[in-house]
N, C-alpha and C positions, 0 to 999 in steps of 0.2 A: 257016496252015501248022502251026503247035503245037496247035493244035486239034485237026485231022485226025492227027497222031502221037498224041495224047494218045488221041483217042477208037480208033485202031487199040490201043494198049496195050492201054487196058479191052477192047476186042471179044476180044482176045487170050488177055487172063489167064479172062477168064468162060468163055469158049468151053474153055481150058486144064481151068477146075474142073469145066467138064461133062465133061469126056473122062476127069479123075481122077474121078468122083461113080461112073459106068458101070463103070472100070475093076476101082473096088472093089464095087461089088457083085457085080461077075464072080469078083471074086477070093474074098468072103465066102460066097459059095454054092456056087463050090464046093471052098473049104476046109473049110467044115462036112459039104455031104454026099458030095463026093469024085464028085459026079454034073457034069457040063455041062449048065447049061439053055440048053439053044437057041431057048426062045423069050425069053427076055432081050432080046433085041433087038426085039423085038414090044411088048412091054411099055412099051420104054423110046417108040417112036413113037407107041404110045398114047397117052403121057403128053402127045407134045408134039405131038400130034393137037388132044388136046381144051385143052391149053396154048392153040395159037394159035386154037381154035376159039372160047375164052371172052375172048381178046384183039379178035377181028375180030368177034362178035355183042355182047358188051360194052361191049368198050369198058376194060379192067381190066388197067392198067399198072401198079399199085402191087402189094406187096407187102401182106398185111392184116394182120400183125405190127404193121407202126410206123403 
């Protein structure tokens, strides 16, 4: 039972920092050039196209930082 609360927290707050990660580059793009890009959103499921695409042929759960 503390387990499954524990790991909804984390799924919670990650999921949380992705929706602030998106939010501000909406907001840096276009506070700088005063323009909307609408493919931002395109962009961002690219990312996590080829995200899970290198997770499911890989196999590459770790971070290569640490």
């Amino acid at each position: 039972m503390l387990v499954s609360v524990l790991n909804t927290v984390i799924n919670g707050l990650l999921l949380g920092g992705l929706y602030a990660i998106i939010a501000m580059g909406l907001n840096l793009q276009y506070g700088v050039a005063w323009v909307l890009n609408i493919a931002h959103g395109e962009f961002i499921m690219l990312g996590a196209f080829i995200t899970w695409s290198m997770y499911s042929m890989f196999g590459l759960t770790r971070c290569f930082l640490w």
